[in-house]
C-alpha positions as CSV (number, residue, x, y, z in Angstrom):
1,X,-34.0,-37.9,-22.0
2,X,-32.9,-34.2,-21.9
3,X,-36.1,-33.9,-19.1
4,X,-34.7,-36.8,-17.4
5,X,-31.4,-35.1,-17.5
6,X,-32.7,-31.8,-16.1
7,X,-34.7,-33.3,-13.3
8,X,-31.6,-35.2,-12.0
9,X,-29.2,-32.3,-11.8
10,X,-32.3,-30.3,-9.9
11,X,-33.0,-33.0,-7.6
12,X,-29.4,-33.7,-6.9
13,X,-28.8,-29.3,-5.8
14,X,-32.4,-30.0,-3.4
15,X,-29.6,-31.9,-0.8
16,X,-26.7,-30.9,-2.0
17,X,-24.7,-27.6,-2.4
18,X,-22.7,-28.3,-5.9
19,X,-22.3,-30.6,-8.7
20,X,-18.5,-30.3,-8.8
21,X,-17.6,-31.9,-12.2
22,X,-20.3,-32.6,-14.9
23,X,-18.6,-35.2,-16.4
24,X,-18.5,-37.2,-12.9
25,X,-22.4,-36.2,-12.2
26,X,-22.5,-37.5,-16.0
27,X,-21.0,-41.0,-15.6
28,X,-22.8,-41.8,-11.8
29,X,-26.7,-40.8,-13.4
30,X,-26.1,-42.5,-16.6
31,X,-26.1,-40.1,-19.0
32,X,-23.9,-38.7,-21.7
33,X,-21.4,-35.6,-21.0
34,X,-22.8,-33.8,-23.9
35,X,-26.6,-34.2,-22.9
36,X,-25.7,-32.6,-19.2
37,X,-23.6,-29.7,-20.9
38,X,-26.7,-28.6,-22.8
39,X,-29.1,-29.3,-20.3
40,X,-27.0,-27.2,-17.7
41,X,-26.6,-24.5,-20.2
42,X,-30.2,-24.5,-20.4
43,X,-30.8,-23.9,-16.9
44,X,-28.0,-21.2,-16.6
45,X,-30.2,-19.5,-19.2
46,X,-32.8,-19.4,-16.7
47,X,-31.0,-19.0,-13.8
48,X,-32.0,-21.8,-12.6
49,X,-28.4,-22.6,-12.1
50,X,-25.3,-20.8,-12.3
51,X,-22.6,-22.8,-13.9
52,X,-19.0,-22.2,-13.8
53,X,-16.2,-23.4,-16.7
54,X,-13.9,-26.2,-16.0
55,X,-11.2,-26.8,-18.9
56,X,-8.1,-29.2,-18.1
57,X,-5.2,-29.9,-20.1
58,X,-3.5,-33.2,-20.3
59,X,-1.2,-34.9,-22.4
60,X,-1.5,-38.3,-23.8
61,X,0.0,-40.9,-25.9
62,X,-0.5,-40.8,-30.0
63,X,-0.7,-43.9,-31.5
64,X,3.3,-44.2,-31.7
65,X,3.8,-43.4,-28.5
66,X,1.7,-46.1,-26.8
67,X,3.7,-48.7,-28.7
68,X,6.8,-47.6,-27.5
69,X,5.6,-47.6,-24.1
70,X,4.9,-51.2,-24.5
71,X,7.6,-52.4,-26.0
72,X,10.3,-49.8,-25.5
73,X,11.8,-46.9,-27.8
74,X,13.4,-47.2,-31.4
75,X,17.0,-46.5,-30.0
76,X,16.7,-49.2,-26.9
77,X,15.2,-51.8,-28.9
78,X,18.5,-51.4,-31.3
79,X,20.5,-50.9,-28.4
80,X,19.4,-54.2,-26.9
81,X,19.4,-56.1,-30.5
82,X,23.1,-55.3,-30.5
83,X,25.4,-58.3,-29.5
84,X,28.5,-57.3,-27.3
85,X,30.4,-58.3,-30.6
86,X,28.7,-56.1,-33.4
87,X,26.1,-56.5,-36.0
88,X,26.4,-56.1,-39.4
89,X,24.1,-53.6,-40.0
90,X,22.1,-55.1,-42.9
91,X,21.2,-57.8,-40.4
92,X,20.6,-55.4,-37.5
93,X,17.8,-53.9,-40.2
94,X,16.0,-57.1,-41.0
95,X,16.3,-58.1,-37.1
96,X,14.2,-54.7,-36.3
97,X,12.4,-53.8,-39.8
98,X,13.3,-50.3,-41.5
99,X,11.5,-47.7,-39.7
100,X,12.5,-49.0,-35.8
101,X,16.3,-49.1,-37.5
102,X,16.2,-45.9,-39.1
103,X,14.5,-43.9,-35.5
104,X,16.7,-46.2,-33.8
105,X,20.0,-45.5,-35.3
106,X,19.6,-41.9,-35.3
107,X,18.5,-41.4,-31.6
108,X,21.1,-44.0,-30.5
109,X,23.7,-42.2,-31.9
110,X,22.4,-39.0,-30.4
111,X,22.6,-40.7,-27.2
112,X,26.5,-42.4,-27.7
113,X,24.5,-45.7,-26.7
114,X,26.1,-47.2,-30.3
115,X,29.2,-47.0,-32.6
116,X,27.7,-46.9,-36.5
117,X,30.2,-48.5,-38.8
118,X,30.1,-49.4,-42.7
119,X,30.4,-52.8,-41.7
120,X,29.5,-53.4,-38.2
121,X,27.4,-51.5,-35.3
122,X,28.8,-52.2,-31.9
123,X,27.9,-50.7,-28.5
124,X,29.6,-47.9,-26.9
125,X,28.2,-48.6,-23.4
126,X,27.4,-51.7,-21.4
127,X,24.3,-50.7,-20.3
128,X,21.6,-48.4,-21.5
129,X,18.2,-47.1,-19.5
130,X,14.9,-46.6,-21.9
131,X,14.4,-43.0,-20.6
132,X,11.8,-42.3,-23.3
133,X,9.5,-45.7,-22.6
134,X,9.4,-44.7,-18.4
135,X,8.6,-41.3,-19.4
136,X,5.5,-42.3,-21.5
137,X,4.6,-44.7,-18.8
138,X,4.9,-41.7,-16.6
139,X,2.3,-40.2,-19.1
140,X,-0.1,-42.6,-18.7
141,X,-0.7,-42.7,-15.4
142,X,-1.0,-38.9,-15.0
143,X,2.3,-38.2,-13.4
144,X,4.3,-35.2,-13.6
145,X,7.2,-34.6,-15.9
146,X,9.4,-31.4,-16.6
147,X,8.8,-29.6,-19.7
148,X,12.0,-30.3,-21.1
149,X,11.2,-33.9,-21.5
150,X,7.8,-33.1,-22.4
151,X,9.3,-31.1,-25.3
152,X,11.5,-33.6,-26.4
153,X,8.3,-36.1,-26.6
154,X,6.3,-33.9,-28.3
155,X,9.4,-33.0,-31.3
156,X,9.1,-36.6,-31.5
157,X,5.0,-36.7,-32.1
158,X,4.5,-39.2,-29.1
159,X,2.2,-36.8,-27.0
160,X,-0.8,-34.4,-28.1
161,X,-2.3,-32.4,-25.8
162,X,-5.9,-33.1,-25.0
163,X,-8.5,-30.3,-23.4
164,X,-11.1,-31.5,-21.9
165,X,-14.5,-29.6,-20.9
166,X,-16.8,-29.1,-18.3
167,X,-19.0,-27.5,-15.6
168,X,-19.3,-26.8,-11.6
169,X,-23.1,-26.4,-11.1
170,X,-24.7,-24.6,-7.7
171,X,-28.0,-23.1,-7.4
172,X,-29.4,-19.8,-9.0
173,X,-31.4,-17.2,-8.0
174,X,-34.4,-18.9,-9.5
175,X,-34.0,-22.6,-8.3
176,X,-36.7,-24.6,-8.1
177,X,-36.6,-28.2,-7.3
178,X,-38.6,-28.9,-10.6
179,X,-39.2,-26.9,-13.4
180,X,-42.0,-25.8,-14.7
181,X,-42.1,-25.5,-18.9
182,X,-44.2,-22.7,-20.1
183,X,-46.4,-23.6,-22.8
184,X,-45.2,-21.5,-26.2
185,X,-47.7,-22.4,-28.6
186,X,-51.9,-23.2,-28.0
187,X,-52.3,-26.7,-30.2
188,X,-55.9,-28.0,-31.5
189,X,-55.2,-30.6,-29.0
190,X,-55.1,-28.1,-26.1
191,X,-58.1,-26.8,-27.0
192,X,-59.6,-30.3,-27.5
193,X,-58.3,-31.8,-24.1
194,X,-59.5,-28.4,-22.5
195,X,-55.9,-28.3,-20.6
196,X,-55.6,-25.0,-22.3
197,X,-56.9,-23.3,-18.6
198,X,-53.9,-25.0,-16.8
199,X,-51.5,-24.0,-19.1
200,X,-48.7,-21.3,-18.1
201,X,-47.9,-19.4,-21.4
202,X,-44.2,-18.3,-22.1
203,X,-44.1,-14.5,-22.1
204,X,-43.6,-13.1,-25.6
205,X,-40.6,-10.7,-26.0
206,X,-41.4,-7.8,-28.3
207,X,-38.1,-5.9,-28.0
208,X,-36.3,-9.7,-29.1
209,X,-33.9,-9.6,-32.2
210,X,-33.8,-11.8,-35.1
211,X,-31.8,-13.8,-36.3
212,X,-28.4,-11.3,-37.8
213,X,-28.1,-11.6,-41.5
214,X,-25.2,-13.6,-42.3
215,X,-23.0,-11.5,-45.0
216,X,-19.4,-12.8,-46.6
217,X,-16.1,-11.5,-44.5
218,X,-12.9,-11.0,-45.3
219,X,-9.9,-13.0,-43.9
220,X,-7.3,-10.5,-42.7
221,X,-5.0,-11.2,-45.5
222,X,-7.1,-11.0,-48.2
223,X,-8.6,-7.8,-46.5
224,X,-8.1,-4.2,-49.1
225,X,-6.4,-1.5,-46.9
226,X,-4.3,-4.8,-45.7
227,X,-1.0,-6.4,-46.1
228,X,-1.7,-8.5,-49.3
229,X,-3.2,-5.3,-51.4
230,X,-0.5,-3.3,-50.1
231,X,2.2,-5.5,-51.1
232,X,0.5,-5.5,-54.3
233,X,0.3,-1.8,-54.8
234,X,3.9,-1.3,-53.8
235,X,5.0,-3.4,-56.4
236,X,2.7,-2.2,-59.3
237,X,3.9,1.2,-58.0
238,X,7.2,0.4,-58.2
239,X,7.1,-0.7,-61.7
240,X,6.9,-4.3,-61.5
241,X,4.4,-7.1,-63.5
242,X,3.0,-10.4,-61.8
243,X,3.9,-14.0,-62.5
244,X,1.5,-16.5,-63.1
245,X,1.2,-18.7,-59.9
246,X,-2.2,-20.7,-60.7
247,X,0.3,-24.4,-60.4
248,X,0.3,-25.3,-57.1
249,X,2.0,-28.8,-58.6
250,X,5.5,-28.5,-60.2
251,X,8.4,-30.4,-61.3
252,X,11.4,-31.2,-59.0
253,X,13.1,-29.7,-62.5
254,X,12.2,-26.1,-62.2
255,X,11.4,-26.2,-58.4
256,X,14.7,-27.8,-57.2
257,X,17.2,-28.6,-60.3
258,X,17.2,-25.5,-62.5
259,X,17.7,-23.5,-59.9
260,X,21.0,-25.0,-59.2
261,X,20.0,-27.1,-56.2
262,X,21.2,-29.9,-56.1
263,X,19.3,-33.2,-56.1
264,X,21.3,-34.4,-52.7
265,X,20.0,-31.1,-50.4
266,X,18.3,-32.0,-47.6
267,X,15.3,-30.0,-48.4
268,X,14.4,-32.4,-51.6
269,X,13.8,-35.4,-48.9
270,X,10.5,-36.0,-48.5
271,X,10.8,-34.9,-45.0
272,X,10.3,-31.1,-46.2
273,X,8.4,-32.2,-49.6
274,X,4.9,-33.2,-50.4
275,X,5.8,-35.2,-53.2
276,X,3.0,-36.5,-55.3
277,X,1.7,-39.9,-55.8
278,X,-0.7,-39.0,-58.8
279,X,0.4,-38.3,-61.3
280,X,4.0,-38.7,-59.9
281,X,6.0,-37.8,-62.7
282,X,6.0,-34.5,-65.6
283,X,6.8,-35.5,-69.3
284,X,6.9,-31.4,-70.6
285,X,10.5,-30.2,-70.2
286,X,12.7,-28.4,-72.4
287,X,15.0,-31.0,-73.9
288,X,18.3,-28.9,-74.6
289,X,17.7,-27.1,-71.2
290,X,17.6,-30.0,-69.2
291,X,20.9,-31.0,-70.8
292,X,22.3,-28.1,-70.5
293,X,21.6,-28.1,-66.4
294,X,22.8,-31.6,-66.2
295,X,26.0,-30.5,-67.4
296,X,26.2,-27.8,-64.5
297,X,25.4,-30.1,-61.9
298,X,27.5,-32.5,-62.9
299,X,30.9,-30.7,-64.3
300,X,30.1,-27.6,-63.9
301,X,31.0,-24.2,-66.5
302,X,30.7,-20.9,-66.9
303,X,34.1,-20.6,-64.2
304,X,31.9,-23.3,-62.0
305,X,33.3,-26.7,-60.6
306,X,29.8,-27.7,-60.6
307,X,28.3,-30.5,-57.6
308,X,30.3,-33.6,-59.6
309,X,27.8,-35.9,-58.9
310,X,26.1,-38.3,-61.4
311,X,22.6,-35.9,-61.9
312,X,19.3,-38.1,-62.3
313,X,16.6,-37.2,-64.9
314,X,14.4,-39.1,-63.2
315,X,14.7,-37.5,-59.5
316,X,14.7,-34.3,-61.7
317,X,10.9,-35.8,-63.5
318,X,8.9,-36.3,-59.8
319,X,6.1,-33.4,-59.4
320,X,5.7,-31.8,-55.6
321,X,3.8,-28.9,-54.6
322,X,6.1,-26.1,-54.9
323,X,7.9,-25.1,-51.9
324,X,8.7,-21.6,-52.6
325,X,7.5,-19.6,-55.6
326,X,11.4,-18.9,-57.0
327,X,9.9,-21.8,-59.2
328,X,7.6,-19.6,-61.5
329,X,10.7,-17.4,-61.3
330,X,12.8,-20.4,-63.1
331,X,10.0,-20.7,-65.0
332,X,9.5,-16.6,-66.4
333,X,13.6,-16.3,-66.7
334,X,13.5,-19.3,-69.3
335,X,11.2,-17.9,-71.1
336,X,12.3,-14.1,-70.8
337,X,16.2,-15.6,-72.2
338,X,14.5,-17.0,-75.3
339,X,13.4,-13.7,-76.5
340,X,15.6,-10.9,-77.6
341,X,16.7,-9.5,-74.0
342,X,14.7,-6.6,-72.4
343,X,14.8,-6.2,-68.7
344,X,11.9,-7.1,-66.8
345,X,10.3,-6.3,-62.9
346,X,8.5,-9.4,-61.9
347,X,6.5,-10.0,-58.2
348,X,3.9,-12.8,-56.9
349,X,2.3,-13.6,-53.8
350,X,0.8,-16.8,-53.4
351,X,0.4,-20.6,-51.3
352,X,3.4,-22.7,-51.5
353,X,4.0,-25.8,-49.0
354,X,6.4,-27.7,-46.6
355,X,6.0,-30.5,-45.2
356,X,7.4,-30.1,-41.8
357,X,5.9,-29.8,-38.1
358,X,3.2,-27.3,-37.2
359,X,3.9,-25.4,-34.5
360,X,3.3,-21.7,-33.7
361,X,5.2,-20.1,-35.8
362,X,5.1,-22.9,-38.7
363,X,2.5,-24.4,-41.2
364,X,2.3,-27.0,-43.8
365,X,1.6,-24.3,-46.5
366,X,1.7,-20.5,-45.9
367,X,1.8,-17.7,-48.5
368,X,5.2,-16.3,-49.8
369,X,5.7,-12.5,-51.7
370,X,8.7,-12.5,-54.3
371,X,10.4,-9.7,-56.4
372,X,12.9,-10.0,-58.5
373,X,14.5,-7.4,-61.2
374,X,16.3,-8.6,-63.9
375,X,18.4,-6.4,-66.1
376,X,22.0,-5.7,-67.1
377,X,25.0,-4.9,-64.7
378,X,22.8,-5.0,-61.6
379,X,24.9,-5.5,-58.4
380,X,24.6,-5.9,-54.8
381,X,24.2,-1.9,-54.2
382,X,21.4,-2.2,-56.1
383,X,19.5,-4.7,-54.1
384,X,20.2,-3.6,-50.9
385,X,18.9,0.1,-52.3
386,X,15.3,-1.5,-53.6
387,X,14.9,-3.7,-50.6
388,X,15.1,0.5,-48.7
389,X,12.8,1.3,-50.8
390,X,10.6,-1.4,-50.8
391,X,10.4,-1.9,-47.4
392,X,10.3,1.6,-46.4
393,X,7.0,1.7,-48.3
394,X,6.0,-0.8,-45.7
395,X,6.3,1.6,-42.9
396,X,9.8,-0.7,-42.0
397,X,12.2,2.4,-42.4
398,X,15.3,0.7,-40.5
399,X,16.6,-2.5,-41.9
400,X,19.8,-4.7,-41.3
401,X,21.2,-7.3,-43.5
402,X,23.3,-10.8,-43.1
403,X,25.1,-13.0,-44.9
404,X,23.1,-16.0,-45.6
405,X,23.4,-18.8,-47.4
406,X,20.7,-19.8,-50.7
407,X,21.7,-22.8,-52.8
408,X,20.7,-20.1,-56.2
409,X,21.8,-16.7,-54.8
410,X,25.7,-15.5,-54.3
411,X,25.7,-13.0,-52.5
412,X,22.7,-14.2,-50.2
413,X,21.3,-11.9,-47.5
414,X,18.4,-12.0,-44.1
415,X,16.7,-9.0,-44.0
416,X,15.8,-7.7,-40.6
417,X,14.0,-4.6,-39.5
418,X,13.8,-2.8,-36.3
419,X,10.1,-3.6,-34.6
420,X,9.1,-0.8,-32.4
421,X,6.8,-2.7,-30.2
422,X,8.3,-5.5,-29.7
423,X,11.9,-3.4,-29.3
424,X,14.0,-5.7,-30.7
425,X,15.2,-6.6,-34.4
426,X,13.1,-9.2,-36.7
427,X,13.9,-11.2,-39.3
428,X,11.5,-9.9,-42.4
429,X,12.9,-11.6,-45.7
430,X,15.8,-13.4,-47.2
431,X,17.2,-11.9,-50.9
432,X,20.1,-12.2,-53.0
433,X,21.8,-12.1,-56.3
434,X,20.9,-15.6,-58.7
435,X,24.0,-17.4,-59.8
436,X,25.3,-17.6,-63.0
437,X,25.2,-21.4,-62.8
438,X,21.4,-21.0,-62.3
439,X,21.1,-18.1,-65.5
440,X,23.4,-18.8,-68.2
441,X,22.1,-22.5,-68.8
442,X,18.8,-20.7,-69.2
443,X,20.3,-18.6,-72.3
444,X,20.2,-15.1,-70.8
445,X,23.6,-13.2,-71.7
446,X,26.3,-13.2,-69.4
447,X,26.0,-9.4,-68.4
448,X,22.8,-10.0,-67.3
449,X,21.8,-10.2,-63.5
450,X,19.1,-10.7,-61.5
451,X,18.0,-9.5,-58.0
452,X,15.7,-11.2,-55.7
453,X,14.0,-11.2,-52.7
454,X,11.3,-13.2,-50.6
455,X,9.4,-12.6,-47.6
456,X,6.2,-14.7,-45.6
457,X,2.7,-12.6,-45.9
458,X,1.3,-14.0,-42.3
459,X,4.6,-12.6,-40.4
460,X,3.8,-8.5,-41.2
461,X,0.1,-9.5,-40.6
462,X,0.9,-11.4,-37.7
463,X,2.7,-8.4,-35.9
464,X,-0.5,-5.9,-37.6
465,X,-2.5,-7.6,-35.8
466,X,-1.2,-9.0,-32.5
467,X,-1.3,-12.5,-33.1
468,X,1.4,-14.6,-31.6
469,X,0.4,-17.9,-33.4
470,X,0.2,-18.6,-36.8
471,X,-2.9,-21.1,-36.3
472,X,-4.7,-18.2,-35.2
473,X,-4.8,-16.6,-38.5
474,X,-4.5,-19.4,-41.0
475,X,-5.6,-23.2,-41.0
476,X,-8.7,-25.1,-39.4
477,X,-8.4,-23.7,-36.6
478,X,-8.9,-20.3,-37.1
479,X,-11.6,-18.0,-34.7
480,X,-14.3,-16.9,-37.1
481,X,-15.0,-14.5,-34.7
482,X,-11.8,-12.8,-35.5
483,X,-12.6,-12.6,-38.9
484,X,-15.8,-11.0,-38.5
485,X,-14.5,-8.6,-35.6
486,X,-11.8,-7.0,-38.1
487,X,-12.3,-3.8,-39.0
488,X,-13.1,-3.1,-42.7
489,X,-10.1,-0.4,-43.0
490,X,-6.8,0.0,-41.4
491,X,-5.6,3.8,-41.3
492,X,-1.8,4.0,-41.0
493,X,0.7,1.1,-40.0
């Protein structure tokens, strides 16, 4: 077949100047758009032809978006299941099943197409035009849109963009109508047949290479001389011990709840959690601590009003994949406040996960570097003098702080340092002070304080590196070529 394939695309350059797309050339001869890609690089090789890349980008529909461009988006179909007198919304929900109401609802809304009620959703506006449904149609039949819209789509994961492949094809300086294979081996049957005298032997190349012996490379942030072993000298430098981090799986207890979270913030939805199916629930918690949490949540103490909300044990019980490593700190406090006090420096850099979108700058699980100190009469001075420190050990001598908000740290603070090639001011870390409503359940006494601080190990090894996207340097889609390219020591920052 591949000969078949070969002989076609030389017969078709004998009258005509250029294959202009492979995949066209492909589909008219009857063959398969892989089989002509190989065969064409094959004669490239021996300039027979000289090919020339063809890559296209398009966008198409996912799987979602193709059935709202057939029967209209989430927000029109509730638009147009609402009567001109109001639904009750309990009915409007069985009318259009759960997850077309709950899409629905929220982009209607958006929109000011509806009025959401506790009893009743009515319309706000007599008429409504399915903007999303024309603009997938739009999609689909290869029209233009403006990016705006096509960015809205794609926050909505109705389009993916699709790359497509090929090659332009003209003659090379050694066309020939047909070419003629050079024999590489002399068979038994050759000699046999007595063909052997026609045969055109391939010429054997003395000066070629072997094959290069494959070794083990390091990813840029595992590499010594790197960010992670830096990070990690710094800290053992600066005095500090490691946590254990070998749980990827934890309770929403010691992720979420001890940590003075409570069980209604938006980042416990399953929307920014990979909650776990199996096993789905922990049975090893601290009895008296629990209690003891519960009570903060719920009334409050220690000069706290508390949440006052009824607190669940078991939304409290459900295991997830950490989202941040301040859950082995929850963990390590408890168990330093049920010894005889002694203050303690603790660090740890390792995976932890969100489920959100992936995007340049984002991914599903990424690696996250934590310090905390934990002694007596520590205050905010003293935080904002060992981030200096720390960070000027990092080579990022001018830093900048803001207030921020942490559900488990008053005073919170971003961390920001001044990037000299970029020439502007990035956001490094987030820190802060834990609360007492987070460290006095766990038993430590009440002049103790800790200070903390967080920050992401791809963004420093992003900027050491010039990579713009975080796909580039972790995930499936990484270039092993960049892997193996890196040097094996980096002098300097």
């Amino acid at each position: 077949m591949a000969e078949e394939a070969e002989d076609a695309i030389l017969g078709y350059l004998k009258d005509n100047d250029e294959i202009s797309n492979s995949a066209n050339f492909a589909e008219e001869f009857g063959f398969s758009h892989d089989e002509i890609l190989n065969v064409i690089r094959r004669l490239n090789g021996f300039r027979f032809v000289e090919a020339q890349d063809i890559r296209k980008e398009r966008w198409v529909l996912t799987e979602e978006g193709k059935t709202y461009a057939a029967v209209g988006s989430p927000e029109f179909q509730l638009f147009s299941a609402v009567p001109t007198e109001g639904i009750a919304p309990e009915e409007l929900q069985k009318k259009l099943g759960p997850a077309v109401y709950k899409i629905g609802c929220q982009q209607a809304i958006k929109n000011k197409w509806v009025q959401m009620a506790k009893a009743q959703v009515s319309r706000k506006v007599e008429h409504a035009d399915d903007k999303v449904k024309d603009l997938l149609l739009r999609i689909q039949k290869d029209e233009v849109v403006n990016q705006e819209d096509i960015d809205a789509l794609k926050r909505r994961k109705l389009i993916i963009q699709q790359i497509w492949k090929g090659n332009s094809v003209r003659k090379g300086p050694e066309y020939a109508p047909k070419r003629k294979r050079a024999a590489t081996d002399l068979t038994r049957e050759n000699l046999q047949r007595g063909d052997w005298k026609e045969l055109e032997f391939k010429e054997y190349n003395f000066s070629a290479k072997g094959l290069p012996v494959e070794g083990g490379h390091l990813h840029p942030l595992l590499k010594a001389c790197f960010v992670r072993r830096q990070v990690q000298t710094i800290f053992l430098n600066m005095g500090f011990e490691e946590m254990p981090t070998n749980n990827y799986v934890e309770s929403s207890f010691w992720n979420f709840d001890a940590l003075f979270q409570p069980q209604q913030h938006p980042a416990r939805d399953s929307h920014d959690t990979f909650f776990l199916k199996v096993p789905s629930t922990t049975r090893m918690l601290p009895e008296d601590y629990v209690e003891r949490v519960k009570e903060i949540h719920e009334s409050g103490g220690y000069q706290s009003r508390g949440y006052g909300y009824d607190w669940k044990r078991e939304e409290a019980n459900k295991n997830l994949l950490r989202t941040h490593t301040t859950a082995v700190s929850s963990r390590m406090l408890y168990a330093l406040a049920q010894k005889p006090f002694a203050p303690k420096k603790y660090y740890s850099i390792d995976r932890v996960f969100r489920n959100e979108a992936v995007d340049r700058t984002h991914l599903a699980e990424f690696h996250q570097i934590e310090g905390l100190i934990c002694d007596r009469g520590l205050t905010l001075g003293d935080l904002i003098g060992v981030l200096h420190d720390f960070f000027s050990r990092l080579g990022m001598s001018k830093l900048r702080f803001k207030p921020a908000y942490n559900p488990y740290t008053e005073p919170s603070m971003e961390i920001f340092s001044y990037h000299e090639g970029f020439k502007k001011w990035v956001e490094v870390g987030n820190s802060g002070m834990f609360r007492p409503e987070m460290l006095l359940p766990m038993g430590l006494p009440e002049d103790v304080r800790v200070i903390a601080w967080g920050l992401s190990l791809e963004r420093p090894t992003m900027i050491l590196y010039g990579i713009d996207n975080i796909r580039d340097l972790f995930g499936p889609k990484v270039d092993l070529g960049l892997i193996k390219r890196n040097p094996i020591c980096r002098l300097g920052l």
